[in-house]
C-alpha positions as CSV (number, residue, x, y, z in Angstrom):
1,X,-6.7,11.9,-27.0
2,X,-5.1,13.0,-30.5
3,X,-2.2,13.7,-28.5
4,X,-1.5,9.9,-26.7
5,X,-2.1,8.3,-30.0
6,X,0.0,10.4,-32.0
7,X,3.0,10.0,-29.6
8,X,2.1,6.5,-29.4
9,X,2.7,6.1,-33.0
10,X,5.7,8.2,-33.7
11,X,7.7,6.5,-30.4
12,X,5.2,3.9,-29.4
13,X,7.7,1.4,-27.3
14,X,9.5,4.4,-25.8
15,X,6.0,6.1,-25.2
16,X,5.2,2.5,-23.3
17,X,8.6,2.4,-21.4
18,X,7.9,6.0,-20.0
19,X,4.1,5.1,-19.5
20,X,4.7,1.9,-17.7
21,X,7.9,3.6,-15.7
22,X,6.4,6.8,-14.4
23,X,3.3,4.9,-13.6
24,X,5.3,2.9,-11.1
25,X,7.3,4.9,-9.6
26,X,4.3,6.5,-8.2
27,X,2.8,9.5,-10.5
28,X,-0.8,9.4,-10.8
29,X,-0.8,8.7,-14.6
30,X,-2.2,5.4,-15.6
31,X,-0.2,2.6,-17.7
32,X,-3.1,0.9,-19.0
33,X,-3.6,3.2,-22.2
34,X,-0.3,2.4,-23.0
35,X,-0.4,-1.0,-22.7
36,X,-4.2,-1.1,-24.4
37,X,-2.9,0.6,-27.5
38,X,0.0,-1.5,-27.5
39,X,-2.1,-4.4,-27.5
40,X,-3.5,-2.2,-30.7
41,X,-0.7,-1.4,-32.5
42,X,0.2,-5.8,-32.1
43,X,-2.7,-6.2,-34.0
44,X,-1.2,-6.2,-37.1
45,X,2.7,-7.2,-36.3
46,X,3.0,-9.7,-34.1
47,X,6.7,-9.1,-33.2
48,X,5.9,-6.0,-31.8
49,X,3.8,-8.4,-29.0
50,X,6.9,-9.4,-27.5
51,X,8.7,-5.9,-27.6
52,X,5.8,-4.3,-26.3
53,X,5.7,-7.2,-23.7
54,X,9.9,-7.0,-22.8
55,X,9.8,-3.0,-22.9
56,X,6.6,-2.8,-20.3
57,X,8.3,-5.4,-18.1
58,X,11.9,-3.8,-18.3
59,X,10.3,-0.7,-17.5
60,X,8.3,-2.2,-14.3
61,X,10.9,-3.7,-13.0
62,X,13.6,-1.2,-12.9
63,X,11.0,1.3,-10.9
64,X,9.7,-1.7,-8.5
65,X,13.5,-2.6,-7.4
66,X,14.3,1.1,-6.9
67,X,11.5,1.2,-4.5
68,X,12.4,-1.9,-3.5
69,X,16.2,-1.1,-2.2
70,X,14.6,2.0,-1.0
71,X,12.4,0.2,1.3
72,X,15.5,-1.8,2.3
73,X,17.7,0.8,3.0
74,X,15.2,3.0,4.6
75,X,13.3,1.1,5.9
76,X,9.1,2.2,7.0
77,X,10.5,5.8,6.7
78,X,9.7,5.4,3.0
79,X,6.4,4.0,3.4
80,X,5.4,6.9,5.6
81,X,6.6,9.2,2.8
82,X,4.5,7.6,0.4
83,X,1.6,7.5,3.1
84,X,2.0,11.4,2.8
85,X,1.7,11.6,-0.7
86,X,-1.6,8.9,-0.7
87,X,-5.1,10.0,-0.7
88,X,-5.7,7.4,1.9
89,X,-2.9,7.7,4.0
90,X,-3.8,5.8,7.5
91,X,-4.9,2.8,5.6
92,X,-2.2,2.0,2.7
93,X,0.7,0.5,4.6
94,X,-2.3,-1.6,7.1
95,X,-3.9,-3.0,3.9
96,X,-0.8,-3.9,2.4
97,X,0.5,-5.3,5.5
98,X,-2.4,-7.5,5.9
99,X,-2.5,-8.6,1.9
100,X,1.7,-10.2,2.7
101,X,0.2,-11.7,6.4
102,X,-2.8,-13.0,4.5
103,X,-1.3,-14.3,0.9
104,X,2.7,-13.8,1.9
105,X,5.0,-13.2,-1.2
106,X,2.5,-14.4,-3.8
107,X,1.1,-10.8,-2.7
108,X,3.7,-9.8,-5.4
109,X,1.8,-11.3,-7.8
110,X,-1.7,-9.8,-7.7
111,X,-0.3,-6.3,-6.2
112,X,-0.7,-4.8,-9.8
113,X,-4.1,-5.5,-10.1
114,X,-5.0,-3.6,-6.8
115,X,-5.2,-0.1,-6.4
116,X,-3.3,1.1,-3.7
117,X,-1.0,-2.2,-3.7
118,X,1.0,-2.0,-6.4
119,X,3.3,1.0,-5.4
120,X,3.6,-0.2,-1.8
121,X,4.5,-3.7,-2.1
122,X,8.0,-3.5,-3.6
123,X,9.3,-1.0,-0.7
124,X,7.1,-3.2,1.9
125,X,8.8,-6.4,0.9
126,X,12.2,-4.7,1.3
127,X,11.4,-3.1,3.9
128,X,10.6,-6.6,5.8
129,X,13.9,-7.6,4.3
130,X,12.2,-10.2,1.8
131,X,15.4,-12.2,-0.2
132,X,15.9,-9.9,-3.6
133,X,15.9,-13.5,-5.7
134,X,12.2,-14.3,-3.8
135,X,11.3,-10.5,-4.7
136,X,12.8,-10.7,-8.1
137,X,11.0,-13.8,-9.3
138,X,7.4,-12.9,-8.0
139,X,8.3,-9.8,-9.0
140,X,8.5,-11.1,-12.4
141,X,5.6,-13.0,-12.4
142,X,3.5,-10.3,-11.5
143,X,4.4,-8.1,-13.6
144,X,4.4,-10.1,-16.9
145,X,0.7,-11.5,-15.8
146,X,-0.4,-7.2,-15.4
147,X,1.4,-6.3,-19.0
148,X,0.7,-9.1,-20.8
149,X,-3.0,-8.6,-19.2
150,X,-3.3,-5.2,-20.6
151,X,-1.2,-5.5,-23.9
152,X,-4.2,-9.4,-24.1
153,X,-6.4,-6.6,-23.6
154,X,-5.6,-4.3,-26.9
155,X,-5.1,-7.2,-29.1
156,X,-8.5,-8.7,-28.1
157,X,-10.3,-5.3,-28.6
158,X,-8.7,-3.7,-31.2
159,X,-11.2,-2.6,-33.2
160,X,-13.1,-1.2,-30.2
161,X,-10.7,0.7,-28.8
162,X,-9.6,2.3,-32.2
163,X,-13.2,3.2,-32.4
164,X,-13.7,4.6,-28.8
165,X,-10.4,6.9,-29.5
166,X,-11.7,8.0,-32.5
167,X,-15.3,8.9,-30.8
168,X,-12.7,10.7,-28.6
169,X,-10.7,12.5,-30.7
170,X,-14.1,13.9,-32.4
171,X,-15.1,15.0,-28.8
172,X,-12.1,17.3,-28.5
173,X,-11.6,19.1,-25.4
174,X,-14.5,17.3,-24.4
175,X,-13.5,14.1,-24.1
176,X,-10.8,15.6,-21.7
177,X,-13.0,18.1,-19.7
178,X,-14.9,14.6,-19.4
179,X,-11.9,12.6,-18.2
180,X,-11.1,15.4,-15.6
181,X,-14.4,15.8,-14.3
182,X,-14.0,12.1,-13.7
183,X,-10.6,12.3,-11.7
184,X,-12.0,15.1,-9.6
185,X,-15.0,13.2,-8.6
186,X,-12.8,9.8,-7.7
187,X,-10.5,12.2,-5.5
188,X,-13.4,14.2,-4.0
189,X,-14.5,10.5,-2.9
190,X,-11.6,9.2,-1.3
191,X,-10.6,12.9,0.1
192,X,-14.4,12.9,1.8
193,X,-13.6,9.2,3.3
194,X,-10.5,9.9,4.7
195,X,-11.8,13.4,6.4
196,X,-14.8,11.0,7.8
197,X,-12.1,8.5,9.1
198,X,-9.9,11.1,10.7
199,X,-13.1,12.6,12.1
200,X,-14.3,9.1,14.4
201,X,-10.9,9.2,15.3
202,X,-9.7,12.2,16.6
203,X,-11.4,12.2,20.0
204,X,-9.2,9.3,20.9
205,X,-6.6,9.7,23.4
206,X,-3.1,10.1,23.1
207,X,-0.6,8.9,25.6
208,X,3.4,9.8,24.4
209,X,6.3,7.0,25.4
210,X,6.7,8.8,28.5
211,X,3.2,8.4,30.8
212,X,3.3,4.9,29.6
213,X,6.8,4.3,31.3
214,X,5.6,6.4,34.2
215,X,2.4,4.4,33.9
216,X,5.0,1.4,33.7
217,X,7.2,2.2,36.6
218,X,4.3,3.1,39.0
219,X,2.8,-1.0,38.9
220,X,-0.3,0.8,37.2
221,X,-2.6,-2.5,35.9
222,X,-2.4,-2.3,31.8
223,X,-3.4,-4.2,28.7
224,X,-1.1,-3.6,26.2
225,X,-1.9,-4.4,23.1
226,X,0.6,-5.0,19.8
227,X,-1.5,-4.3,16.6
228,X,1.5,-5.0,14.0
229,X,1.2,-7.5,11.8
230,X,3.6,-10.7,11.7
231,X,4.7,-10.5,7.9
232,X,7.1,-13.3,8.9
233,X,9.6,-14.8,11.1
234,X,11.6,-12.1,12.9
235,X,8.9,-9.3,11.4
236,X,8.3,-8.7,15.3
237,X,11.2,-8.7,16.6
238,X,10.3,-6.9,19.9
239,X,7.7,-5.8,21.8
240,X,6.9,-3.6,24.9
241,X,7.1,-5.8,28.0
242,X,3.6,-7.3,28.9
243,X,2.2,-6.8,25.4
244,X,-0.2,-8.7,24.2
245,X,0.0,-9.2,20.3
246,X,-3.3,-9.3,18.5
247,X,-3.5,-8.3,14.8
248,X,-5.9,-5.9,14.2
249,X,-8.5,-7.6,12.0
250,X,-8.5,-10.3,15.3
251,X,-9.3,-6.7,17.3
252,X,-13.3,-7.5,17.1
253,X,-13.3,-11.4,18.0
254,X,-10.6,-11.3,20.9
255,X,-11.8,-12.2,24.3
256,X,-12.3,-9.5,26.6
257,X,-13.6,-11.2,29.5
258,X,-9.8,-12.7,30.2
259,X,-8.7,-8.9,30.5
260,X,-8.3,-6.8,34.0
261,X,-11.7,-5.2,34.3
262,X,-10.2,-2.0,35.8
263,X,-6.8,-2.1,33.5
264,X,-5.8,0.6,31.4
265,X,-5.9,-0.3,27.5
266,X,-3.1,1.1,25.2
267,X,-3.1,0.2,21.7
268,X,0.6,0.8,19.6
269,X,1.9,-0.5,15.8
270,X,4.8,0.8,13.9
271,X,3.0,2.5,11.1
272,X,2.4,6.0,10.0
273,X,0.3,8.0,11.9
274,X,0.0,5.3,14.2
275,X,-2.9,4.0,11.8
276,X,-3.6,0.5,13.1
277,X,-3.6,1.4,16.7
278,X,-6.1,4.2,16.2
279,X,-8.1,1.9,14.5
280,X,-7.6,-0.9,17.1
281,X,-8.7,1.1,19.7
282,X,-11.7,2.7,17.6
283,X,-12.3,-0.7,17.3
284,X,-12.5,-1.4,21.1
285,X,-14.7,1.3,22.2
286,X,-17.6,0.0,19.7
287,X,-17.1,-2.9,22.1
288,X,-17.4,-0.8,24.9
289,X,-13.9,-0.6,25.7
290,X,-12.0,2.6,25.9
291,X,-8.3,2.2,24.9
292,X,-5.4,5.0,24.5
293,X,-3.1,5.0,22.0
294,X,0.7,5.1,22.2
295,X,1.5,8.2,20.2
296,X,4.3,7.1,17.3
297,X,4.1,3.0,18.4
298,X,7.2,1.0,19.4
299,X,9.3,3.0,16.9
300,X,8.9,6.3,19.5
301,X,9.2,4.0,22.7
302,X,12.8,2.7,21.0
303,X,13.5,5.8,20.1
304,X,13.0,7.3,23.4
305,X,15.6,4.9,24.9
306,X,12.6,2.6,26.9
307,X,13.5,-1.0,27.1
308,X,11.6,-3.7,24.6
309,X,11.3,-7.6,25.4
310,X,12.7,-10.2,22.5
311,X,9.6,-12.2,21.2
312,X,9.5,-15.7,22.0
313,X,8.9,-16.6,19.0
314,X,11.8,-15.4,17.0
């Protein structure tokens, strides 16, 4: 703890700019402390409010609009990569997915203030190809309402926060065996979930791009069913011929009785580790439904060379 405030007071708005930066690019190391002792070090100088403000902003932005123009250029290939890299990887691009169908670009806004959001949302909304000045602005927004949250934060609590760092510092390597201990439990936790996750889905069946066109060709009664979710117009461009599109949180209310009794049920999405389909079908045998899943989504089935219809909607 000695260490973070004594680097904070030597180089405290480069300290925050490197904080705030590495923070958003993805490293697991929180900004708040940062932007809490900022808030501290305002008590007493009130300009240093606004440069503390400007520098964590600057330093937001510029990570947020590389991942932004990476999720533009590359597309979901970046959010897989960063699906990798998550504790909870079947579930981060679905649940930010779902936050831009449920609150659109005002998701930009809050994505800061919710873990697994905030790195995921710039390359998501470039990704959907979201306009830069409509990224830029909410962007903004967001990210002034997080820093100036946290810098509010240390100016409001000043006094306790200087006294909880030096009840630190007096712990020693205490207070950090403390902090670790913490960390290790939080991952242990989300590491446990996601094996559990994996674990109710794994018996589910596979089918790869080519049984379902065999399946296809042969006049073999199907549902198919399109988990993706409509982000916005021309988001679903496509879709396998015959698909029915039903957004996975609609999975548990939609009407079975309309569908084939004997049909086949295949689930597909275009996200990594063909998350929402799994999930969709999981979905469907606790209704007493037993559904495949189309291994790699529509993103395999293009990729194969299969045909896709237009949607009517676009």
């Amino acid at each position: 703890m000695e260490n973070i405030t004594a680097l904070f007071s030597q180089h405290g708005l480069l300290a925050l700019f490197a904080g705030v930066f590495i923070e958003q690019l993805g490293a697991p190391v929180p900004a708040l402390p940062f932007l809490l002792l900022a808030g501290v070090a305002a008590a007493d100088n009130g300009v240093f409010v606004v440069q503390a403000l400007a520098v964590a902003t600057l330093a937001s932005l510029i990570a947020d609009s590389l991942w932004f123009y990476a999720g533009r250029r590359f597309g979901h290939r970046v959010l897989a990569l960063l699906c990798r890299i998550s504790i909870s990887p079947d579930t981060c691009v679905r649940q930010s997915e779902l936050s831009f169908a449920r609150r659109g670009i005002a998701t930009l806004v809050i994505a800061k203030f919710v873990p697994g959001l905030s790195i995921l949302t710039p390359p998501l909304a470039g990704a959907m190809g979201m306009r830069v000045s409509s990224f830029l602005i909410f962007n903004l927004a967001g990210t002034l309402l997080w820093a100036g949250s946290g810098i509010a934060g240390g100016l409001l609590f000043h006094n306790q926060v200087g006294q909880l760092l030096a009840y630190l510092s007096q712990l020693g390597d205490t207070a950090m065996l403390i902090v670790i201990c913490a960390v290790a439990l939080y991952v242990a936790i989300r590491v446990w979930r996601r094996w559990r996750v994996k674990r109710s889905v794994a018996s589910l069946p596979r089918v790869a791009p080519a049984q379902l066109a065999d399946l296809l060709e042969r006049g073999e009664e199907l549902v198919l069913v399109d988990v993706r979710v409509s982000l916005a117009p021309g988001a679903l461009e496509n879709h396998i011929q015959g698909a029915r599109h039903i957004e996975l949180n609609n999975i548990q209310t939609a009407p079975l009785d309309t569908w084939p009794t004997n049909a086949k049920i295949v689930t597909y999405c275009s996200c990594p580790n063909d998350a929402s389909a799994l999930k969709a079908a999981y979905l469907l045998s606790q209704r007493g439904v037993s559904a495949s899943v189309l291994h790699g989504g529509i993103d395999a089935w293009i990729d194969a060379g299969y045909p896709v219809e237009a949607n009517s909607h676009v």
